[in-house]
N, C-alpha and C positions, 0 to 999 in steps of 0.2 A: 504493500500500500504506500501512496506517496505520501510523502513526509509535508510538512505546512510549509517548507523553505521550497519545496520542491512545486508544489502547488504556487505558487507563489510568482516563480520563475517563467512556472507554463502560462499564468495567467498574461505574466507583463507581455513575453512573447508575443501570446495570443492579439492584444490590447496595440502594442504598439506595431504589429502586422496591419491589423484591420485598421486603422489610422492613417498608416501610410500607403497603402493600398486602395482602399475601399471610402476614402474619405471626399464624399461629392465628386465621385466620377463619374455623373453625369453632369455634373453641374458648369460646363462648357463645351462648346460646340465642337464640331472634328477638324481638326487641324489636317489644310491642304499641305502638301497631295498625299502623303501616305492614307491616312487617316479615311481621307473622305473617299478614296478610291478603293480603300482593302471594303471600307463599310457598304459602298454600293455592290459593290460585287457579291457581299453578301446579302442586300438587299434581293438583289437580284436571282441570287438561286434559290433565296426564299420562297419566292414568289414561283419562279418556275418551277419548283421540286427537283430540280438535277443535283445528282450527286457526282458526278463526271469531267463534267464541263462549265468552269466558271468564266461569267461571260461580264463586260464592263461597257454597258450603254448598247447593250442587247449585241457585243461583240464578243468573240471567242477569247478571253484573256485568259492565254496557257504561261505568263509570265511565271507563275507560281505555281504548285498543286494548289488542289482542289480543299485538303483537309483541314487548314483553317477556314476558307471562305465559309466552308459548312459548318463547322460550330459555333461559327457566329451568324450563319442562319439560322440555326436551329434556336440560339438566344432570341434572336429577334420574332420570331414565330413564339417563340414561350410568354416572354414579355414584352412585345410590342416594338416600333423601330424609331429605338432613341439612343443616344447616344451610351446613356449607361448599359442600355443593352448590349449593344456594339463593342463595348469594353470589355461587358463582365469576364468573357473566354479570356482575356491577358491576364488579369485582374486573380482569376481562378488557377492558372496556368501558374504565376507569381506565388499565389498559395500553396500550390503543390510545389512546388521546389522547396520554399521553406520547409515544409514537412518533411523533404525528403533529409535536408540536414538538420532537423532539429531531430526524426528520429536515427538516421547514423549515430551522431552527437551524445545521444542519450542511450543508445544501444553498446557505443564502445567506452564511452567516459562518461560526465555527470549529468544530472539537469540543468545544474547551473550550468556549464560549458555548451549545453545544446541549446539553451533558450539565450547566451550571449551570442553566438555564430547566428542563429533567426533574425536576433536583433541586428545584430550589423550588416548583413542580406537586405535585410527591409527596408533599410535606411540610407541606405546606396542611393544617390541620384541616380546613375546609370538602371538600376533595379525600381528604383521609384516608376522613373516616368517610360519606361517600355510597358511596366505590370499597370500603365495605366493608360496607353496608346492600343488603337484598333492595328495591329501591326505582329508579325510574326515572332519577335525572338524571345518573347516569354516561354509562349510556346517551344520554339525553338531548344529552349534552356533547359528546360524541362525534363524534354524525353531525350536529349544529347545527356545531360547531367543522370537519369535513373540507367540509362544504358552505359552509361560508365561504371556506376555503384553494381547495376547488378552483375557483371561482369567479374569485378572485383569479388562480393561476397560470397560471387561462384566458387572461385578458388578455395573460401574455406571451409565448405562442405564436400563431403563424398558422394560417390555412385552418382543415384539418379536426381537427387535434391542438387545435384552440382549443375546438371544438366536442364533440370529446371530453368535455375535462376541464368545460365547462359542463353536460355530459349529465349528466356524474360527479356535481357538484354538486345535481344536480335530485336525482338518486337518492341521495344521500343525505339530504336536502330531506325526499321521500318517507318516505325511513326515519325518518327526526326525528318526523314527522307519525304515523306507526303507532305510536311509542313513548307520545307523551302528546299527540295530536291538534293543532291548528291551532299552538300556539305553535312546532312542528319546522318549518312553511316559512315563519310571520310574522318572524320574530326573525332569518332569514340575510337575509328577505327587504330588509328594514328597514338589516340595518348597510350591506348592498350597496349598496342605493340613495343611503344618505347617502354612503358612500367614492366611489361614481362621480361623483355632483352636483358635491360638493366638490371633487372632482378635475379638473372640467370636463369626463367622459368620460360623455356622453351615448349615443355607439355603443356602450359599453360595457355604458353600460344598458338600453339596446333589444337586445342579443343577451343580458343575462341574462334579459330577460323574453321570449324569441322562441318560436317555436310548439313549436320541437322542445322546450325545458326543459319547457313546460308535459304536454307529450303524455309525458315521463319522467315528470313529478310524478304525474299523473294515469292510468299505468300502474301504480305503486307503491301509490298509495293508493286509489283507484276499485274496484279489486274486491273490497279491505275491504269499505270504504262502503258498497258497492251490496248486495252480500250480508249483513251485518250488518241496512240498513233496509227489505231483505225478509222477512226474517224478524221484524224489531221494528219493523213500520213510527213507530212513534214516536219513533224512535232518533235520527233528522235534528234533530227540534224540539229533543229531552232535549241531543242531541250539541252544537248549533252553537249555540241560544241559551240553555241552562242550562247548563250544564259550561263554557261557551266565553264568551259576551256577558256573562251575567250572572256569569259569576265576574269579570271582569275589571273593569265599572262596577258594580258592587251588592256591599254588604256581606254578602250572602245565605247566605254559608260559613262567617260569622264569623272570618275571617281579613286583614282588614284591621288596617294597623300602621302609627305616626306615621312621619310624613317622612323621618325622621333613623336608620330601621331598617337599609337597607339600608349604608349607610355605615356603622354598625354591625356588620354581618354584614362588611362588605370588609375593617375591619379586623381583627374577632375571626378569620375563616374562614382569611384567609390572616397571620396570624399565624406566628413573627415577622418573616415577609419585608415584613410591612406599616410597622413599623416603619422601613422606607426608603422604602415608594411612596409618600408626599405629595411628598417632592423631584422625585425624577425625573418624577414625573407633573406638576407643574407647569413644570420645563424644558424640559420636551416638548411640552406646550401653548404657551407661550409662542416656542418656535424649529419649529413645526407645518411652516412650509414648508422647513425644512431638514432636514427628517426622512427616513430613505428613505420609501419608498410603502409597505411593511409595515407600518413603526411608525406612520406616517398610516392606514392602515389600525385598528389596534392599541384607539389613540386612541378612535378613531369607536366602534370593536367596543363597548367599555367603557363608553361614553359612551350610546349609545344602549342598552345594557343596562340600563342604572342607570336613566335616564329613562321608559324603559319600565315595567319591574316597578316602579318607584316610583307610576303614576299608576295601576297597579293596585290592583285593590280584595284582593284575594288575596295577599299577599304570604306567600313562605316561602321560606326560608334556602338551600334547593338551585337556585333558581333562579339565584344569582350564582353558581353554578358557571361558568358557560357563558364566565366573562371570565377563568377560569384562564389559557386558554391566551395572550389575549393579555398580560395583566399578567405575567406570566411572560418573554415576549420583550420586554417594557421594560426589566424590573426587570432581567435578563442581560444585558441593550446597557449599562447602568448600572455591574454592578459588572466589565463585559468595561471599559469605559471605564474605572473605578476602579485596575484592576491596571494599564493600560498606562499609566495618564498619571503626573505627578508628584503628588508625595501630597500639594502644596499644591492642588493645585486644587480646584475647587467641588464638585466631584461627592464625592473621595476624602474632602472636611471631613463631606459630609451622611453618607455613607458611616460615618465616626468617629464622630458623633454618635448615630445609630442602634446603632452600636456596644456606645457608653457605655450608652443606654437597657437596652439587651438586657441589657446585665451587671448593672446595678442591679436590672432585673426579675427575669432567675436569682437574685439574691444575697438579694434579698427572701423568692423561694418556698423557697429553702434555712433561710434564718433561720425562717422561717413554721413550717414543718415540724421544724427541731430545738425549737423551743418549745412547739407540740404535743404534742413527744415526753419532754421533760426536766422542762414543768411542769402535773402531774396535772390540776392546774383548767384550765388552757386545753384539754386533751385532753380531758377531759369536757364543756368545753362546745360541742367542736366534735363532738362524737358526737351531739349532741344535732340537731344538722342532720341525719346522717347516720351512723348508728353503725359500720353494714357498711362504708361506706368510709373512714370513717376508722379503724378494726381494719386492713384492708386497705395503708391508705396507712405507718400507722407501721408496719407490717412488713414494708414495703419503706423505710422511711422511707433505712435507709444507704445503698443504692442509689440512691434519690432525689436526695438529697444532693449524693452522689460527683455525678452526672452534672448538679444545676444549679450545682455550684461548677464541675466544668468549663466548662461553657458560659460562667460567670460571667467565668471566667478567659481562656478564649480570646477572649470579647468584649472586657474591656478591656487585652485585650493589643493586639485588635488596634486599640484606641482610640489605646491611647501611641505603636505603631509606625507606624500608618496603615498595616498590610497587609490590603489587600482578599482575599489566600486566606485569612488566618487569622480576617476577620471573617465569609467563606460557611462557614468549618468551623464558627465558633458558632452561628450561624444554622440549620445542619444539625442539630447534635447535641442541641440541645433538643427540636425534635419528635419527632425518631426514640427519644430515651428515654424520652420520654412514652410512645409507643405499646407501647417494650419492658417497661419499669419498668410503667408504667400498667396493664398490662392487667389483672390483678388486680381492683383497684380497676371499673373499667369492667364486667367477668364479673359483679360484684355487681349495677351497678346491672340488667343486661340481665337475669339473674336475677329480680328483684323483679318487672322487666316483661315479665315473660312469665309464659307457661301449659305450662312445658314442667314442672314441678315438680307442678304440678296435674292434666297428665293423667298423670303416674303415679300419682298418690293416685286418680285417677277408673276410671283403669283396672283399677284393684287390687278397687275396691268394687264397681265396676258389673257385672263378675263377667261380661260377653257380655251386660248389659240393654241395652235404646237408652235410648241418651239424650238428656235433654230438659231442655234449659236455660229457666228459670223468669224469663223478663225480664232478661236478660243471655244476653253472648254473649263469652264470652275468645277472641278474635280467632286465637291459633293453636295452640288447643285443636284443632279437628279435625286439621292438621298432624301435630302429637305423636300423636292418638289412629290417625291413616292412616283415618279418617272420616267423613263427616257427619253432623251432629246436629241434633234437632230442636231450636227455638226457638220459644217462645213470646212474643207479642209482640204491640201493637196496631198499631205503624206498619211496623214493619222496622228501625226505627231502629238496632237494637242492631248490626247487621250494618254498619254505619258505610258504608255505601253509598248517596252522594247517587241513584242510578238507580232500588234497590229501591226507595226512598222514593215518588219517583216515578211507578214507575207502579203502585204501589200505590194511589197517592192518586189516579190516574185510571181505577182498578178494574179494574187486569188480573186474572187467577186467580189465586189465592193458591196458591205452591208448598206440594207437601207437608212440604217442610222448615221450613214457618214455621205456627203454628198461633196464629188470636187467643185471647185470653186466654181470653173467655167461650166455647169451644170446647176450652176443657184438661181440663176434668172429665168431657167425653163422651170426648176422646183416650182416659183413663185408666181409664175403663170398658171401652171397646169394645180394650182393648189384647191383641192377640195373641202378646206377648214381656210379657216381665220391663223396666221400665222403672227406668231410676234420673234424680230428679228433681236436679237442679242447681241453684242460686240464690245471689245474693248477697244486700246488705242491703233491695236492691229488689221481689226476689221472694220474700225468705222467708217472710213471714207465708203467703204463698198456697201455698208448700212445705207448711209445716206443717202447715196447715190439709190438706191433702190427705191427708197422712203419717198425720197423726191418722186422718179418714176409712177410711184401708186399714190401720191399726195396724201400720206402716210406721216402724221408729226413724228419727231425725233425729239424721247424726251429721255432726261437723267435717270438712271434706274437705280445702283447707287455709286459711292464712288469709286470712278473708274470704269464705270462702263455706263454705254447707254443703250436704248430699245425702241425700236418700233414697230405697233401693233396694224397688218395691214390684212384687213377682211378679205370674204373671201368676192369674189368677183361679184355676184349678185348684186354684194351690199355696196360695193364700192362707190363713191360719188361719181 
């Protein structure tokens, strides 16, 4: 039975997950393009029932599998098509990984040790705002992160229980692989291999690669595949070497980033528990063989992430998610070490040090922010960045405050005492009142970036016309409207899907939903509704020009674009 320290432990875990998770995420709209495009697409097979084929503005978008778009159809069909719908599968995704290292955590070491590694997961920006975006790599994290573990816990059982948990492993393998394609079985496949080598456990790596794991991977993912490049038979080429080769050596996505990026992201993302991983991660490299076999595990996990997405030509910021969960069981062997030992030791000093940082850094954004607040020119020149957020931020500015002079305070307190509980409550309390205090500020920005503001002004004008966006495409404008719409367009491009692009450009059928440019004035003749034309700074002249044409007013629709609503011939004057 758990003890009241042990209860205690699960509860805060519990408490301060669902806080930083789950706190008003619905409460802003979907942030373009990821956001409103993964949610339409799920809209979309909502409404059509495919489990197959996910499609974006009634187009075949084979950019990704299919097996996110579905579970957040399937939210959206539970509870209805809102945003916190559209979340909750990340959101959920976010929570199972916590569990997956709070019970490791408490299966090999303490409670306390499994409910601090939770907490420091939870409190990750990088982990924050993925477990809170309509977007893949929570998921991602997830079933990459259990098909690592159960791989591992295979090795230390026998016979057929071994064999199990390596099945386990394959199928989640699988699942990895439907979420965002080849990187779900390369990336477990990769840290395994380096952990067994190293390890000198060669048996161990001829049963992670034995017939049955393969015959699990290739059940999981094979009836995709095969069904998807019957239907697209170009799908295999577009799949494995455009989306897959070529993203990984070719600059071809325009998202390659200097060397120094991802270290970057390690320290910004899991910020401020970062502030203590250079120590432990180098005591830990350096004492490698006297580490258990998880933390040697840990190690490698990390290690070959970093190396990996680094020689990639694709680099982006949710792909270090995937080393939450071991930097998380470091950095808790660390400050679990910290409280038990004497507070001269090496660990409890780095421990102090970081401390001290953290509290100069609160005690900075606190001074930042009353200065801001107290002297006019500095507040006017920081509006000039950002007006809305900064409105925002000084009127939370006292709550701000309050909570980084706290943090400030509990940091260098726990610098003077060398108490390792009083330096993880600082550690804690900074992000979590970021997310609470912050949200404000953040509704703005997601605001500006979105189309949820825009289709109600479209909605209001276009009166039941179709419409027909003029060389642009506001990505979760169909969402908002519960529609699709037509675009006009010469490549597809606007649709921000590398596949439309594709096979457009090897001259499949042009969907009804995308019309070329020099085919927009036969549309607008031969139109059997009322049409309202849409455009930004891209399309307007060819707006207008049309407008004029059908004496059609051209008016503001909101900022940054405008619309005209031109009947259908009948009505026309």
């Amino acid at each position: 039975m758990a003890t009241r320290v042990q209860k205690f432990w699960l509860l805060a875990a519990i408490a301060v997950a669902t806080v930083a998770l789950l706190w008003h995420l619905g409460g802003y709209p979907l942030v373009q393009p990821d956001e409103g495009r993964n949610a339409e697409v799920a809209r979309e097979m909502e409404r059509s029932g495919s489990w197959l084929i996910p499609t974006l503005n009634d187009v075949p978008y084979l950019d990704k599998p299919a097996f996110y778009f579905k579970v957040v159809a399937l939210s959206l069909s539970s509870f209805g098509e809102s945003e916190w719908a559209a979340r909750l599968p990340s959101a959920l995704f976010g929570l199972c990984t916590l569990g997956l290292v709070y019970g490791l955590c408490q299966r090999q070491y303490t409670a306390e040790r499994a409910a601090m590694a939770t907490i420091m997961v939870s409190t990750s920006p990088l982990f924050i705002m993925y477990s809170r975006l309509v977007i893949f790599d929570s998921a991602l994290t997830f079933f990459i992160s259990a098909a690592i573990l159960a791989a591992y816990c295979a090795e230390m059982f026998p016979g057929l229980l071994r064999a199990r948990w390596h099945a386990a492993g394959a199928l989640a393998a699988g699942i990895a692989t439907l979420v965002k394609g080849p990187v779900g079985f390369v990336v477990p496949a990769l840290i395994l291999s380096a952990f067994f080598l190293l390890e000198g456990r060669r048996d161990a790596l001829r049963r992670l690669f034995g017939v049955r794991n393969f015959l699990v991977l290739g059940a999981v993912v094979l009836p995709w595949f095969l069904g998807v490049s019957y239907l697209y038979p170009d799908f295999p080429s577009y799949g494995v070497v455009h989306e897959s080769i070529l993203r990984f050596t070719t600059d071809e996505f325009h998202r390659d980033q200097p060397f120094y990026f991802y270290p970057a992201v390690l320290l910004g993302g899991f910020f401020p528990w970062s502030l203590f991983l250079a120590d432990p991660l180098l005591r830990a490299l350096r004492a490698y063989r006297q580490l258990e076999a998880i933390e040697r595990l840990c190690l490698i996990w990390i290690a070959v992430v970093l190396i990996f997405f680094s020689l990639s030509h694709s680099k982006r910021p949710g792909y270090l998610l995937i080393v939450a969960v071991p930097i998380a069981l470091l950095a808790s062997r660390c400050f679990e070490a910290a409280i038990s030992k004497d507070s001269r030791a090496a660990i409890a000093k780095a421990l102090a040090r970081a401390s001290f940082a953290l509290g100069i850094f609160s005690l900075g954004l606190a001074a930042a922010l009353v200065l801001a607040v107290s002297v006019p020119q500095l507040g006017q020149a920081a509006s000039q960045l950002d007006a809305m957020v900064v409105e925002e931020l000084i009127q939370r500015s006292v709550y701000l405050v309050g909570a980084f002079v706290l943090a400030a305070g509990l940091a260098i307190g726990a610098w003077r005492t060398r108490s390792a509980r009083i330096a993880f409550a600082a550690f804690t309390i900074l992000p979590l009142a970021v997310v609470l205090i912050g949200f404000g500020p953040w509704a703005r920005v997601a605001e500006r970036r979105s189309a949820r503001s825009l289709a109600t002004a479209v909605d209001l004008l276009a009166q039941g016309a179709e419409i027909v966006c003029v060389r642009c495409f506001p990505i979760s404008l169909p969402f908002y409207l519960g529609q699709t719409i037509t675009v006009v367009t010469e490549t597809g491009s606007e649709l921000s899907s590398n596949y439309v692009k594709f096979a457009l450009e090897r001259g499949d059928p042009w969907p009804r939903s995308l019309v070329r440019g020099s085919e927009l004035e036969t549309r607008v003749a031969e139109r059997k509704r009322p049409l309202f034309l849409l455009a930004d700074e891209s399309g307007q002249h060819e707006l207008e020009a049309l407008a004029q044409k059908y004496s059609a007013p051209v008016v503001p629709v909101a900022p940054g674009y405008v619309g005209a609503r031109i009947p259908t011939a009948a009505a026309a004057p």
